[in-house]
C-alpha positions in Angstrom: -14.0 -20.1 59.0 -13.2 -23.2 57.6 -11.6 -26.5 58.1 -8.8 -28.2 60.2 -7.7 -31.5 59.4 -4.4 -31.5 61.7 -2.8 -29.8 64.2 -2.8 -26.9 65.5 -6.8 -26.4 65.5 -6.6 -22.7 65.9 -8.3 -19.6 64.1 -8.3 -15.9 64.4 -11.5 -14.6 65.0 -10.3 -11.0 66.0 -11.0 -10.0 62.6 -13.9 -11.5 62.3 -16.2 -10.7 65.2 -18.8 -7.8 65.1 -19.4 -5.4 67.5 -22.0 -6.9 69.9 -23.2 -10.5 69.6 -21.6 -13.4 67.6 -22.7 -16.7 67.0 -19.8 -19.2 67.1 -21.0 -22.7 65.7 -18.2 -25.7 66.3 -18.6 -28.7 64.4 -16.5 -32.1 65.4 -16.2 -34.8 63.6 -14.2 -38.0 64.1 -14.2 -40.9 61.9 -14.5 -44.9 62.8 -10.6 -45.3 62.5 -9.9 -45.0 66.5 -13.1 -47.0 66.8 -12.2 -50.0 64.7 -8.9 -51.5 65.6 -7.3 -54.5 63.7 -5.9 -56.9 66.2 -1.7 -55.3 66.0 -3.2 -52.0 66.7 -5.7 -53.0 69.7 -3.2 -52.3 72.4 -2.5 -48.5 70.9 -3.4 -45.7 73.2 -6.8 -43.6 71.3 -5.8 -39.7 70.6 -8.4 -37.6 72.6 -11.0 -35.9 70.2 -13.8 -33.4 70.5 -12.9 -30.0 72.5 -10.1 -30.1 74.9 -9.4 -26.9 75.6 -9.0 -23.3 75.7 -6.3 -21.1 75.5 
């Protein structure tokens, strides 16, 4: 499908998908950025990453 590197995270599959069985493979990556914090930043509220939902 491709990649997303900012919101919104969405595809359309509809076109996509075979009839019978698909294989959907999700990678997520994050990087060490919300990790490592410089002593300004410390007190800044970390984004939520990884899968958070479904619509």
């Amino acid at each position: 499908m491709g990649m997303c590197i900012c919101p919104p995270y969405r595809y359309r599959l509809q076109k996509l998908l075979h009839a019978g069985e698909n294989t959907l493979r999700i990678e997520v990556a994050n990087t060490l950025a919300n990790r490592l914090k410089n002593p300004l930043s410390s007190f800044l509220p970390i984004p939520p990453t990884g899968l958070l939902g479904v619509e």
